[in-house]
N, C-alpha and C positions, 0 to 999 in steps of 0.2 A: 067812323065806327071801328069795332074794335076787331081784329081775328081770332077769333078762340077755336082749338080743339083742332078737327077735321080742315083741310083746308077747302074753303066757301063758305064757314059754318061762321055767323058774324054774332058778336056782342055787343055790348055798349061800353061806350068809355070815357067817365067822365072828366073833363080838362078841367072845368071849374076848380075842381076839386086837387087840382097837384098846385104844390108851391114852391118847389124848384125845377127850374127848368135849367139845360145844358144844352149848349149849341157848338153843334160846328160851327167854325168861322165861315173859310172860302169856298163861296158858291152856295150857302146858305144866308148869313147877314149880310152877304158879298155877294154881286153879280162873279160866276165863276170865270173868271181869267186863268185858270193855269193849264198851260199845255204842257201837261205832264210826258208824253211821249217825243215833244221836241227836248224838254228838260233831262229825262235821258238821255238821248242822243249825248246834248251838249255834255254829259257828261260819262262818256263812253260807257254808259250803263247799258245792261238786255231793256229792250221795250218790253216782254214779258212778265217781269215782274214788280212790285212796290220799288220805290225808291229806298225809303227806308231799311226795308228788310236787305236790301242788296249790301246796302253798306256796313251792314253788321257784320258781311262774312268778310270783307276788303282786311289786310293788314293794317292796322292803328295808325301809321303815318299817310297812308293811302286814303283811310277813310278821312284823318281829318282835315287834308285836304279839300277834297271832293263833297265835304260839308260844308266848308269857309266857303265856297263855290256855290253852294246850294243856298246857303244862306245870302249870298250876293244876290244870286237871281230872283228870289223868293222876297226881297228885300226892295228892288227894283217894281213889284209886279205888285205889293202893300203901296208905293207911295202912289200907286194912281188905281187903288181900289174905288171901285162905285158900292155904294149899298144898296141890298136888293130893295127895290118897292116893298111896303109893306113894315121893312124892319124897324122904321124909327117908332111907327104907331105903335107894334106890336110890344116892343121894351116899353113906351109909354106904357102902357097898359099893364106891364107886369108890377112899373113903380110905382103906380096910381092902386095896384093893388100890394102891395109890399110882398111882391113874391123875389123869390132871392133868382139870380140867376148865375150862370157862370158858362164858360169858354174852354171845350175841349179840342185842341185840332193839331193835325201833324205838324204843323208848320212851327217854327221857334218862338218862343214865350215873345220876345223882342219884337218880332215880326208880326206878330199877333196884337201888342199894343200899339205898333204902328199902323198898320191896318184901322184897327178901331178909332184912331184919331182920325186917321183920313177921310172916314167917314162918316165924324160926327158921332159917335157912339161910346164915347170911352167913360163918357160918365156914367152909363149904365152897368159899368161892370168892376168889382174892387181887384185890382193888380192879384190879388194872391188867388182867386178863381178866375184869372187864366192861366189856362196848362198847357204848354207850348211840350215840344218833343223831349225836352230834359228833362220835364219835370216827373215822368211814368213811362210806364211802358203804352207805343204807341198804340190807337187804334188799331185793328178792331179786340185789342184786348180793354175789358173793361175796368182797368184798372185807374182809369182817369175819372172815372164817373165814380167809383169807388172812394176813390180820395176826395171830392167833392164833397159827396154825401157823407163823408166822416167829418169833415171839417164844418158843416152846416149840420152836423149831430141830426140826420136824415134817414128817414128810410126809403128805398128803393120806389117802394109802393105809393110813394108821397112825391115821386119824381119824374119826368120828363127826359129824351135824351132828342133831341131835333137836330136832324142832318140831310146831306144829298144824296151822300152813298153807301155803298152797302158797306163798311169801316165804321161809321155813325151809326147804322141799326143795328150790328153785331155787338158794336161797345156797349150799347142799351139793354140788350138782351141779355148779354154776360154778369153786366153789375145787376139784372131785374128788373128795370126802369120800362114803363111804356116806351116805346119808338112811334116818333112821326118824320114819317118820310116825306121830303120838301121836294119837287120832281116840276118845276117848272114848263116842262114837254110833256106830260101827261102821262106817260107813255108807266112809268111805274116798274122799271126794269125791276126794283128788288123789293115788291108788295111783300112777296112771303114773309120776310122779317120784319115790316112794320104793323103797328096794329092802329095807324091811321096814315094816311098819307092827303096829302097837300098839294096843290099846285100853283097858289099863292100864299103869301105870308098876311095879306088880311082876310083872307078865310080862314085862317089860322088865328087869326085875332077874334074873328067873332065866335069861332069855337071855343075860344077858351075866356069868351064874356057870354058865352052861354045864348044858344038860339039853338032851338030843335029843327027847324029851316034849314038853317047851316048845317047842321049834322047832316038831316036827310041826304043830302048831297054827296055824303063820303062814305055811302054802304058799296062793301067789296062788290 
């Protein structure tokens, strides 16, 4: 269900009814692999803060570096991606209904189509809706879900943005898009920004083939 207003204050929200959808990749269509704090490390970055953001402030020969490096690691950790339960039915289900979908995530355009083959998945998505870290400004600015829906002559209101973390519901919320939060642990660290949250990907699928059952299930 949906958050509106007050927070506890719940609405309805219907998925049937959107027909683009935007996914994070890893750790949403992907079992999450990256150990983001060891990846620091390895790359004498602060544990404190985004990877990304850190290396915007690095000297240009330094940062691109420490990216060729990033994208080695990130590159190593796509070719033996698992896909989460749930994902293959769930894009079934989008094709089966000609819903359009597409792939927003920090990780490199490159990296991002490797990944999706690894996992079976690449036929669900056309090369130019995926938007890897060159192609916008990264999450949680919403400027990737923006360029989507301009390029699917979209509006917001007609849209989905599905992710793990709080970077995915900020980018949804930026561009206007509903946010459902994917939260495998239940646990629902960043409910405030989503206005449905998930803890599998075929509940996720029967919500949006439409069951009032299902729903019932997802009030705050």
């Amino acid at each position: 269900m949906r958050r509106t207003g007050k927070q506890g204050e719940w609405g309805s929200v219907d998925l049937t009814a959107k027909k683009y959808w935007i996914f994070d990749l890893d750790g949403t269509l992907t079992v999450a692999a990256h150990d983001f704090d060891a990846i620091k490390k390895s790359l004498g970055l602060s544990p404190e803060r985004p990877i990304l953001e850190q290396l915007l402030e690095l000297p240009q020969a330094k940062a691109l570096d420490l990216r060729r490096q990033l994208d080695d690691i990130e590159r190593a950790i796509a070719r033996d991606s698992k896909i989460q339960p749930g994902a293959l039915k769930l894009l079934q289900t989008f094709a089966n209904r000609h819903i359009q979908v597409g792939i927003l995530t920090r990780n490199s355009h490159a990296n991002a189509l490797e990944t999706l083959a690894v996992c079976g998945l690449a036929s669900f998505f056309d090369v130019s809706f995926v938007l890897g870290r060159e192609s916008c400004d990264p999450k949680p600015s919403g400027a990737g879900v923006r360029q989507l829906l301009s390029q699917w002559q979209a509006s917001p209101e007609q849209a989905v943005m599905v992710g793990d973390y709080l970077f995915d519901l900020q980018a949804g919320r930026d561009a206007g898009t509903t946010t459902v939060y994917f939260d495998p642990s239940g646990t629902y660290a960043y409910a405030a920004f989503a206005d449905l949250c998930v803890q599998d990907l075929n509940e996720l699928c029967v919500l949006v083939e439409g069951s009032d059952e299902a729903a019932s299930r997802h009030r705050g």
